[in-house]
C-alpha positions in Angstrom: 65.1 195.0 209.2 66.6 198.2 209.4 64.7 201.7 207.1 67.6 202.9 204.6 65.1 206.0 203.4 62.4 207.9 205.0 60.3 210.1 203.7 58.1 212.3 205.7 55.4 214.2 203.9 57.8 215.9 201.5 56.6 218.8 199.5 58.3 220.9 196.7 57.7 223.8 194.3 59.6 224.8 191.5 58.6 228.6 189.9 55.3 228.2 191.9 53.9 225.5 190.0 53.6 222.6 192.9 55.6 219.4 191.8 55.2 217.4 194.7 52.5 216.9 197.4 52.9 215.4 200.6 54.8 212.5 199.7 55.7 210.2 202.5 57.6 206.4 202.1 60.3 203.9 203.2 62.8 201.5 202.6 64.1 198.9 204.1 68.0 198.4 203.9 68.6 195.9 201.2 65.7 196.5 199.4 64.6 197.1 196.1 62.2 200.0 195.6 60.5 201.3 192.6 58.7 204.7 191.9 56.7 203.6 188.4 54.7 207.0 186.6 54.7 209.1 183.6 57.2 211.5 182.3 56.5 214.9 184.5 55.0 213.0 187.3 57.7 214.3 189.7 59.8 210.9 190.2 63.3 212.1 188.9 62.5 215.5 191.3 62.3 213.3 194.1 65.3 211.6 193.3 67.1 214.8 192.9 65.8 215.6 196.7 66.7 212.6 198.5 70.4 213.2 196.3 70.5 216.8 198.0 70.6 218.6 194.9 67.4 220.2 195.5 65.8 221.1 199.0 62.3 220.0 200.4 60.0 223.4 200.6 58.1 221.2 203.5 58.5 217.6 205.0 61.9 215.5 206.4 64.3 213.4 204.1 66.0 210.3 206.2 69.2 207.8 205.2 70.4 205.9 207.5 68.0 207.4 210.1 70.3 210.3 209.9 67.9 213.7 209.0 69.6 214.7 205.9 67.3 217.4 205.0 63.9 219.3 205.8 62.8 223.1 205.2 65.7 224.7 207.4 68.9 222.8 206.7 70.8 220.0 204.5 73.2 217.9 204.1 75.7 218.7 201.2 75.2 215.9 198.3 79.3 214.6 198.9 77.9 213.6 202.6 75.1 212.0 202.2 76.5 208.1 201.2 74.0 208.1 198.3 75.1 206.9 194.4 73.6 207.7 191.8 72.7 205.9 188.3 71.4 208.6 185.4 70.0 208.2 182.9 72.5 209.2 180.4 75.1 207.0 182.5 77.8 209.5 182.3 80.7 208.1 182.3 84.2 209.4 181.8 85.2 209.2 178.4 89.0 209.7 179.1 88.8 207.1 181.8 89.2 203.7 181.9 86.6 201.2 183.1 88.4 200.6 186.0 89.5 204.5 186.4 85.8 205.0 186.1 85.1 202.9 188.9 87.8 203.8 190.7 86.7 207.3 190.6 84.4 207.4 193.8 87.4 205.3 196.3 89.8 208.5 196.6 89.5 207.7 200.4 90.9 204.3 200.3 94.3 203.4 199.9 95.5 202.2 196.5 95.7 198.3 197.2 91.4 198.5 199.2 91.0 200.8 195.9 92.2 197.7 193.7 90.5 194.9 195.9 87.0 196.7 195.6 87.6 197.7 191.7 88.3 193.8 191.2 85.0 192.6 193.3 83.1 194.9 191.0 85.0 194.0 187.7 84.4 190.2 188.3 80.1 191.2 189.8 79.8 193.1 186.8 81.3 190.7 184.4 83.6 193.5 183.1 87.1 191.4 183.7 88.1 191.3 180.2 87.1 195.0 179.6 88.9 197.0 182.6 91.2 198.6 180.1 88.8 199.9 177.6 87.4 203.1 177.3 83.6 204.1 177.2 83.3 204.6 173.4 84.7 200.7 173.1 82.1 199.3 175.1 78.2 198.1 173.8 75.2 199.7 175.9 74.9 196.8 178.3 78.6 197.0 179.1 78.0 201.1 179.7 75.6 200.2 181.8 77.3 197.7 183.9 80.4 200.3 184.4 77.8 203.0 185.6 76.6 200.9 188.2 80.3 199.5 189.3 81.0 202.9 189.5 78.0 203.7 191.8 78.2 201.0 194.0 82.0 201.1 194.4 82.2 203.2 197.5 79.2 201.1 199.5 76.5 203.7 199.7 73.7 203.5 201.9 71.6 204.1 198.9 71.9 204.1 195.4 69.0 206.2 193.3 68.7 204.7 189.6 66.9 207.3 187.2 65.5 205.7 184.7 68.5 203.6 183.6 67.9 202.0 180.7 65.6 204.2 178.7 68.9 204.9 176.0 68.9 201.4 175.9 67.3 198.9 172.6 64.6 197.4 173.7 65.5 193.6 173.1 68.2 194.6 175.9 66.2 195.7 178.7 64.6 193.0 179.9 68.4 191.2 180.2 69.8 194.0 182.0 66.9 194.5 184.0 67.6 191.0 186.0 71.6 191.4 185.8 71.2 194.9 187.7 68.9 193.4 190.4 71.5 190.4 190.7 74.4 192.7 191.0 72.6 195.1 193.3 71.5 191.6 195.4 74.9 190.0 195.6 76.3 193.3 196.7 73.6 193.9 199.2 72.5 197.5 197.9 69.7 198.8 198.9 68.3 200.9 195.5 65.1 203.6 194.6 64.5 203.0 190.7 62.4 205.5 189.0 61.0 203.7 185.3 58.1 204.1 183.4 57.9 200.5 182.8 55.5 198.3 184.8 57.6 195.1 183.2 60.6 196.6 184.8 59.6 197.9 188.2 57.7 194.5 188.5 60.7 192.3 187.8 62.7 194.1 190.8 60.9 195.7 193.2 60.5 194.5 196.9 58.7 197.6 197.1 56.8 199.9 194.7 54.5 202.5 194.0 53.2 204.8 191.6 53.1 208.5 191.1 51.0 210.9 189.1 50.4 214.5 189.1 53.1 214.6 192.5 51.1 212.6 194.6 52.4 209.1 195.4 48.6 207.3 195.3 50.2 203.9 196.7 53.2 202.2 197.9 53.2 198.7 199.0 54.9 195.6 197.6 54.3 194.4 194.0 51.5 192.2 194.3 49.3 193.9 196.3 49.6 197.4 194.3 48.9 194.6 191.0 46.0 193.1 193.1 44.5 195.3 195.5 44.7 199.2 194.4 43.6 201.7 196.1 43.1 204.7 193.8 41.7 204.4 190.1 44.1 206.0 188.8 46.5 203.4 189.7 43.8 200.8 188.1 44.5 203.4 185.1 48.2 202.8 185.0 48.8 199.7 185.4 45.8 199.3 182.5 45.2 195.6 184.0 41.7 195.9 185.3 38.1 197.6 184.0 36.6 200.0 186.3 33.0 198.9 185.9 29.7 201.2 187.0 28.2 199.4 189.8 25.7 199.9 192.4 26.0 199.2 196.4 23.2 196.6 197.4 21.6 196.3 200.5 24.2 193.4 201.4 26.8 196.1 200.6 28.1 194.4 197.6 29.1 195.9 194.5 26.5 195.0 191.8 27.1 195.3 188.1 26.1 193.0 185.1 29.4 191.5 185.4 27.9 189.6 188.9 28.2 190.6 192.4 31.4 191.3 194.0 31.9 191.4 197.8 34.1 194.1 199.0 36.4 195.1 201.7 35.6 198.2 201.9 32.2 198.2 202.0 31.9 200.3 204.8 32.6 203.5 203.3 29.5 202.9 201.1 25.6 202.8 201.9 23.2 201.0 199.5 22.1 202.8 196.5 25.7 204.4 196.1 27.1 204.5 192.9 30.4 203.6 192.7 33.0 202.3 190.4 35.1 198.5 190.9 37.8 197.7 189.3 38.3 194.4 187.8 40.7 192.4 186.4 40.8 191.4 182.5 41.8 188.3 183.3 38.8 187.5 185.5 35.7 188.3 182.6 34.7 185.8 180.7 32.0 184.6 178.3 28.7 182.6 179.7 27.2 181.5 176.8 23.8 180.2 178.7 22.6 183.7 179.9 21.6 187.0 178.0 23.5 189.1 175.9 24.9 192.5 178.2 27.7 193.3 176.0 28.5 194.4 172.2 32.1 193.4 171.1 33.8 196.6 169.4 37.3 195.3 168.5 39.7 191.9 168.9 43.2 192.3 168.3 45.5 189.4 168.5 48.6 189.4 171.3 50.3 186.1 170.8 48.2 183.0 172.4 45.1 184.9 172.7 43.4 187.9 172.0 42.7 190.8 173.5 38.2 191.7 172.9 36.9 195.4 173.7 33.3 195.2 174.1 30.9 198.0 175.1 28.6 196.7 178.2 24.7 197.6 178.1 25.3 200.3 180.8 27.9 202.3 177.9 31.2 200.7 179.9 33.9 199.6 177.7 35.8 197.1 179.2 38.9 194.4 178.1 39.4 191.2 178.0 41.1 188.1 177.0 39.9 185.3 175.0 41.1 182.5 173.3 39.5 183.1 169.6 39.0 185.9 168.1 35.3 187.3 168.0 34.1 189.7 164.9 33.5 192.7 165.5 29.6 193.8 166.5 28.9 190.7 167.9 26.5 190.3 170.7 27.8 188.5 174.4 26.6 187.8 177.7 30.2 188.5 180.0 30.7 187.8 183.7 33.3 187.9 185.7 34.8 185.5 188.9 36.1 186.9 191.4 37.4 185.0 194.7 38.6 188.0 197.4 36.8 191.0 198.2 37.8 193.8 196.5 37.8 197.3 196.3 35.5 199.9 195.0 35.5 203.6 194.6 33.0 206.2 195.3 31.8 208.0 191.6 32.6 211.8 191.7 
């Protein structure tokens, strides 16, 4: 499989304030990749890099294993085969739909400009609404336009910022899947910058997650969800405890949760303390051994509920359990865990 992106080590500043740091990933051609963090994290800056509106202060931007920019030169933004999906969609209002998708084939000739514009029309499901204008169209319809448009002149890349953040909620899950489909069946390879961990986990071949300008992971989708390697990515994807444990001399990670083997148990010598993260779905209650846990609060999510409970060491950790357990109540927890796992050094 062919890389569609590269990124080597980029680096930028804006005013002196460092935005990103040393970020470095790839994509494979027909792939879809995600960039999941907070607003300010530097994801839409990136996005604006690899675009060519902005230039890297330090590190090498590839498409196509073409160098398209780096500290001394780059490639004009009209060169560099890359659409673009924003946020705010930005479509033509005076256009039609199909004059908005038409809008990026001025180098065809009108009857490859009509063939492509009718591949998209019927891809997009937007047959029966290629003579309306923007304003006559609902959100989801807006949405499909923008990304005709983008995809219409066959990009080597398409960058999607955000896309359906203007968007009612009860919409975006829908449009999540028919924007992977469309981007499948036309064999795009995409980078989609969300917020959303339901989102980026329903698309991504590939994903990672930024804070602070530092990408702390990039991997595919299950092992970022099952194996992370940073706590703050156990932070933001808020689907695991990290627990206060101790190494022991078998160089296991020891808590009153149980003992969990590692696999990175060589960076650790016994007696270290260190934190593990582990999953919510993995504590539950053993009702034959003594009590190592206080329950704070149970709120109800739909099937089950979801129990706080402060541990006898002061950790507050989360779990889910099928009844609902009153507040101040005394339990013994555990937790099973069947792969090593990791476990990070306490600062």
């Amino acid at each position: 499989m062919t890389t569609t992106l590269k990124l080597n080590s980029i680096a930028f500043t804006y005013e002196h304030q460092p935005v990103l740091n040393d970020i470095s990933l790839t994509v494979k051609t027909g792939q879809i990749a995600c960039l999941l963090g907070p607003s300010g994290c530097g994801k839409s800056t990136l996005l604006r890099l690899i675009a060519g509106f902005e230039k890297p202060q330090a590190g090498e931007i590839y498409i196509a294993d073409h160098l398209v920019a780096n500290q001394q030169q780059a490639t004009s933004p009209q060169n560099r085969q890359v659409g673009m999906l924003f946020q705010d969609l930005a479509l033509f209002p005076h256009l039609t739909v199909a004059e908005n998708i038409t809008f990026g084939l001025h180098k065809l000739n009108k009857n490859k400009q009509q063939q492509r514009v009718d591949e998209l029309l019927e891809l997009c499901c937007l047959q029966a609404f290629s003579s309306r204008y923007p304003h006559q169209l609902s959100g989801g319809q807006c949405q499909r336009v923008a990304l005709a448009r983008a995809m219409a002149p066959r990009p080597k890349l398409i960058l999607l910022d955000e896309p359906f953040s203007s968007v009612e909620t009860g919409l975006q899950s829908q449009l999540v899947h028919e924007v992977k489909t469309m981007l499948q069946a036309d064999n795009s390879t995409a980078l989609w910058v969300t917020h959303s961990l339901d989102e980026a986990f329903a698309v991504a071949d590939q994903m990672g997650v930024m804070l602070g300008g530092q990408l702390l992971q990039w991997s595919k989708p299950n092992k970022l969800y099952e194996n992370p390697e940073h706590p703050d990515v156990i932070r933001f994807l808020n689907h695991a405890n990290l627990i206060s444990c101790q190494i022991n001399e078998n160089g296991q990670s020891e808590s009153s949760l149980g003992q969990f083997e590692l696999e990175n148990h060589q960076q650790f010598k016994h007696g270290d303390q260190v934190k593990t993260g582990i999953n919510k779905r993995s504590i539950y209650i053993n009702e034959s051994e003594a009590f190592n846990a206080t329950v704070i609060n149970s709120v109800y999510q739909g099937g089950q509920y979801l129990v706080v409970a402060t541990l006898s060491n002061g950790d507050a950790v989360e779990f889910f359990n099928q009844d609902n357990i009153e507040t101040g109540h005394r339990i013994c927890l555990k937790a099973r865990v069947n792969q090593p796992i990791k476990s990070f050094k306490t600062n």
